[in-house]
GUVONU-262782 format. One record per residue (C-alpha): residue number from 1; residue in one letter; x, y, z negated. Coordinates in steps of 0.2 Angstrom, whole numbers, plus 5000, padded with zeros to 4 digits. Each point is the difference from the previous one (the first is absolute). Example, Ala and Ser with C-alpha at 12.3 -4.5 7.8 and 13.67 -1.06 7.14 Angstrom:
<lumlos>
seq; type; c1; c2; c3
1; a; 5062; 4978; 4961
2; s; 5006; 5017; 5003
</lumlos>
This chain:
<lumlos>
seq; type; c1; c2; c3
1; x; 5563; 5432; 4507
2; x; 4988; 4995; 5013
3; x; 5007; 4984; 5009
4; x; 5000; 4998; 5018
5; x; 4995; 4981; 5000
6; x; 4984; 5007; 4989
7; x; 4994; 5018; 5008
8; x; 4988; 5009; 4992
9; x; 4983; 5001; 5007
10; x; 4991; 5008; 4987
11; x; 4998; 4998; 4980
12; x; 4994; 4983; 4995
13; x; 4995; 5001; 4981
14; x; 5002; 4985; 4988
15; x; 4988; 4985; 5006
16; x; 4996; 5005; 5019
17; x; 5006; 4995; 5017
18; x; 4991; 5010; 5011
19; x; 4996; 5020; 5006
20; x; 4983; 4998; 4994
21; x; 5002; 4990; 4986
22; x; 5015; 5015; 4995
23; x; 4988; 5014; 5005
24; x; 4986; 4995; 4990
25; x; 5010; 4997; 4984
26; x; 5008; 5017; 5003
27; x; 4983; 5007; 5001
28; x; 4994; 4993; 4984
29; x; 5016; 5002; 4990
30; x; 5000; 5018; 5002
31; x; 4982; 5002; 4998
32; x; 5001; 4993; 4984
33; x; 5014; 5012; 4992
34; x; 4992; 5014; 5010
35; x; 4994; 5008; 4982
36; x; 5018; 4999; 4992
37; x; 5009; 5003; 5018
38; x; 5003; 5019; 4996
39; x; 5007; 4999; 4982
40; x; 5011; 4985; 5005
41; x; 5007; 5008; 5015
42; x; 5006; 5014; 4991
43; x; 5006; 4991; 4982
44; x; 5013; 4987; 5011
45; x; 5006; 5012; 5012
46; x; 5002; 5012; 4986
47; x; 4991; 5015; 5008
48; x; 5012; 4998; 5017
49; x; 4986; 4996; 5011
50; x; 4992; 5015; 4998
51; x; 5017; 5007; 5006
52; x; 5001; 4988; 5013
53; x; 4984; 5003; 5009
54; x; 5001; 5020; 4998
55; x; 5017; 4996; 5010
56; x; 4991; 4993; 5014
57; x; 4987; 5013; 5001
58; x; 5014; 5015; 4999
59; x; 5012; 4989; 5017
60; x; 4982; 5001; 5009
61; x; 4992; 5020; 4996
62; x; 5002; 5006; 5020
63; x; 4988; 4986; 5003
64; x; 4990; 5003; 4987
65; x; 4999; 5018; 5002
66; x; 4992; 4998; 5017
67; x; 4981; 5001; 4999
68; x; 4997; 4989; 5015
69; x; 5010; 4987; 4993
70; x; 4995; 4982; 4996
71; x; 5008; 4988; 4985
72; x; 4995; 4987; 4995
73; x; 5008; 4991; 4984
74; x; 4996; 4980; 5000
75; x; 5001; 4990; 4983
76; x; 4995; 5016; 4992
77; x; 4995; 4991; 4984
78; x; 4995; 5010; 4987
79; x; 5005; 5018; 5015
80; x; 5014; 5006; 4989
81; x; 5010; 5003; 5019
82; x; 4984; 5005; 5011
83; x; 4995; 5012; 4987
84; x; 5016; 5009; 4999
85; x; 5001; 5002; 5017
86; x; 4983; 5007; 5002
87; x; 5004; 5012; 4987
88; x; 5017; 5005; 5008
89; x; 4994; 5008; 5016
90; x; 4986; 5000; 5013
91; x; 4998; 4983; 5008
92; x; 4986; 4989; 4998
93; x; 5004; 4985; 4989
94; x; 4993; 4984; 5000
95; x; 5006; 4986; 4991
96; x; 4995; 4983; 5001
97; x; 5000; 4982; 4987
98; x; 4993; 4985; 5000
99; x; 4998; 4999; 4984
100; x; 4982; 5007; 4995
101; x; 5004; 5005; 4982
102; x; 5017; 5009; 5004
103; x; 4988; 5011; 5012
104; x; 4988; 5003; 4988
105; x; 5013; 5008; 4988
106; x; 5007; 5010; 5013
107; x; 4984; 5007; 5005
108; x; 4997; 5004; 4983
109; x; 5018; 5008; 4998
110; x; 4999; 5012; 5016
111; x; 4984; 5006; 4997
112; x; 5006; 5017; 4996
113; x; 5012; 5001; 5014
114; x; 4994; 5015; 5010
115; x; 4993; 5001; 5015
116; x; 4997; 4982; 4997
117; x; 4996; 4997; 5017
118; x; 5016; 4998; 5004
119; x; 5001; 4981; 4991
120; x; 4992; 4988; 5002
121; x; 5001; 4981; 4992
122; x; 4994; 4988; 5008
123; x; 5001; 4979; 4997
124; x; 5010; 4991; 5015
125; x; 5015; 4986; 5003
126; x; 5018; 5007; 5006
127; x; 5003; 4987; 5012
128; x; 4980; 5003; 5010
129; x; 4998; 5020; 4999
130; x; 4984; 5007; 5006
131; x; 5007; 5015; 5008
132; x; 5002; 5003; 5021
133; x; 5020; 4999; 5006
134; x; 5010; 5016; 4998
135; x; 4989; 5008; 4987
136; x; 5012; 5005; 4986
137; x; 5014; 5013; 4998
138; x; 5008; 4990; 4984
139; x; 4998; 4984; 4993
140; x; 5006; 4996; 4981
141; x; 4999; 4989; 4986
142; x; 5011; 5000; 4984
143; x; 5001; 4981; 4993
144; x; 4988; 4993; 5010
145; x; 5007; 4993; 5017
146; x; 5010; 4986; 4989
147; x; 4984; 4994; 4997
148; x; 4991; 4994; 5018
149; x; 4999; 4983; 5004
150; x; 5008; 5004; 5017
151; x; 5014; 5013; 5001
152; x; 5003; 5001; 5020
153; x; 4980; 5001; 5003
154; x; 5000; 5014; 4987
155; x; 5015; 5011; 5009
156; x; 4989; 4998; 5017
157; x; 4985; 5004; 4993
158; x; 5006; 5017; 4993
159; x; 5009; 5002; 5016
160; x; 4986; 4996; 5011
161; x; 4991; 5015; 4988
162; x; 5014; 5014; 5002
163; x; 4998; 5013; 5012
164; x; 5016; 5003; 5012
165; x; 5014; 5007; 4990
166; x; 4989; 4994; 4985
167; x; 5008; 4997; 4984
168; x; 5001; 4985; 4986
169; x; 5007; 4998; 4983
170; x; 5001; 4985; 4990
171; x; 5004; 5003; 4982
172; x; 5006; 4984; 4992
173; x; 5011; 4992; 4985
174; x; 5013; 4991; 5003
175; x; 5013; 4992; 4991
176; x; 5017; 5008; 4997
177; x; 5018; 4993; 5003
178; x; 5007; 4986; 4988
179; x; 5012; 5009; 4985
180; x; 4995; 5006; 4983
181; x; 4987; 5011; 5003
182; x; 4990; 4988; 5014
183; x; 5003; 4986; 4987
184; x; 4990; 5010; 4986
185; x; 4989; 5006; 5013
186; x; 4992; 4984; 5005
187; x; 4999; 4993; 4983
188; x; 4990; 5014; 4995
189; x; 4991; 4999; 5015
190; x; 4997; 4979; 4999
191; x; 4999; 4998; 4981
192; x; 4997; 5014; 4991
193; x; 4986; 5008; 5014
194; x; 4989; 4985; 5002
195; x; 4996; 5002; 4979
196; x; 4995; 5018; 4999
197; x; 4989; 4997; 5016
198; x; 4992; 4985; 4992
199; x; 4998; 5010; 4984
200; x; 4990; 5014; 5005
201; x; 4992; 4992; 5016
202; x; 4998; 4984; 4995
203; x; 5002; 4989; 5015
204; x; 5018; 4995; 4999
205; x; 5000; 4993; 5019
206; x; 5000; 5017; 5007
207; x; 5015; 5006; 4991
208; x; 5009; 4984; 5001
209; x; 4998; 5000; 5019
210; x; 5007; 5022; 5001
211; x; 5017; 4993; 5000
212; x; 4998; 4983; 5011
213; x; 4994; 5011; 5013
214; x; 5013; 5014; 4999
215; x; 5013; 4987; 5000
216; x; 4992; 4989; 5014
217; x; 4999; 5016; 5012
218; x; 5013; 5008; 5011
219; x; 5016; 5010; 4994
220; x; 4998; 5016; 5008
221; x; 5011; 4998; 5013
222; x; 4991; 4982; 5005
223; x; 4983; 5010; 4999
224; x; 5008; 5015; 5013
225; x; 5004; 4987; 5013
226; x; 4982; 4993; 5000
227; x; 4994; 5017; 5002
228; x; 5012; 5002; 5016
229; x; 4993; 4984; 5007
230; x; 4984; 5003; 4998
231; x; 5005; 5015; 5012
232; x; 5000; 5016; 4987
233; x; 5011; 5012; 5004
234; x; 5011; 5013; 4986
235; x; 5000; 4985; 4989
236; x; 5009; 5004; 4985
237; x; 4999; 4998; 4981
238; x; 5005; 5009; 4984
239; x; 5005; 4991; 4984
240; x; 4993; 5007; 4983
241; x; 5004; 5000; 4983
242; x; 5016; 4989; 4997
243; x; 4993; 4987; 5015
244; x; 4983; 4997; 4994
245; x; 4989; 5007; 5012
246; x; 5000; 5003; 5019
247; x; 4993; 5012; 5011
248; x; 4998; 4994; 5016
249; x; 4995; 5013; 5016
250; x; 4999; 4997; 5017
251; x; 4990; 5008; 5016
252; x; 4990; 4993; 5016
253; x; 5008; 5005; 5014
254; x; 4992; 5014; 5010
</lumlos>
């Protein structure tokens, strides 16, 4: 649990102190497991993130349907998430990484996505967006938000982005209660994960540091009340797949 004499202010992986120290390793650590980021995302979750993202895209299709809307989809990685939403409708997509390897993969995935001018990936930091205020209908990202080196800075600058009445969704994992099955769950996820993603990646730090981070961020319910004092409004969150994953919505007000 996340103590109150220790907030969380962002993720700090092993051997940093500060947001730019964090950022920067963050950016290297998924660049390097950009070419095995695909297959690894799908062997340890077991297919279910496939499930999970086409969840997201199926809670948001009135947005998406509309062909004056604007999404954008920030730590897109590899664009699993943008490119299912481009596909689902008629809004333009853009999704946005900072990690230039991860782009160049999606890029290369999307390609056939038609009319492609209706995504776009571009290479840019989550906490300093280079987009005008009140540009964007809806704002996602599956399993990447845990990962900024400043939580609070990231909800304001997606909220500073978001059109009035705009939407967000922040798909995240998250740890499920203590009992038998949370007990198995988290030594799968701390033990038996970081070996399969060392095996076929081979940078053991990154998949050592998946379940540091998901246990160092906030329970969903922690998460929801940041989002409400941040000022979003229709906070809310939806718990997946026996307390593993979180979906988290909110609006800007209008």
């Amino acid at each position: 649990m996340v103590e109150p004499s220790t907030p969380v202010k962002g993720t700090r992986p092993e051997g940093v102190s500060t947001e730019a120290e964090a950022s920067h390793k963050v950016r290297a650590m998924f660049s390097q497991i950009a070419p095995k980021y695909d297959l690894l995302n799908h062997l340890l979750s077991l297919q279910l993130d496939r499930l999970w993202r086409a969840r997201v895209v199926r809670r948001f299709s009135t947005i998406l349907n509309r062909a004056d809307a604007s999404v954008l989809d920030l730590c897109c990685g590899t664009g699993d998430l943008a490119s299912g939403l481009a596909r689902a409708g008629k809004a333009s997509v853009i999704g946005a990484d900072f990690a230039h390897p991860m782009l160049v993969r999606a890029r290369a995935k999307t390609a056939n996505i038609a009319p492609s001018s209706r995504i776009l990936f571009l290479e840019a930091d989550a906490l300093q967006m280079p987009f005008a205020d009140k540009s964007f209908d809806l704002v996602t990202t599956a399993f990447g938000f845990r990962n900024l080196a400043n939580y609070e800075v990231g909800l304001r600058e997606i909220y500073r982005m978001l059109k009035p009445g705009g939407a967000v969704a922040i798909l995240e994992f998250t740890e499920p209660p203590r009992g038998a099955w949370g007990d198995l769950y988290k030594w799968y996820f701390r033990t038996i994960l970081p070996k399969i993603g060392a095996a076929i990646s081979g940078d053991r730090a990154a998949y050592t540091y998946l379940p540091k981070s998901v246990e160092r961020f906030f329970r969903p319910s922690e998460f929801a009340a940041l989002l409400t004092a941040v000022g979003y409004e229709t906070v809310d969150y939806s718990v997946w797949t026996f307390g593993t994953v979180a979906l988290h919505t909110a609006r800007r007000a209008l």
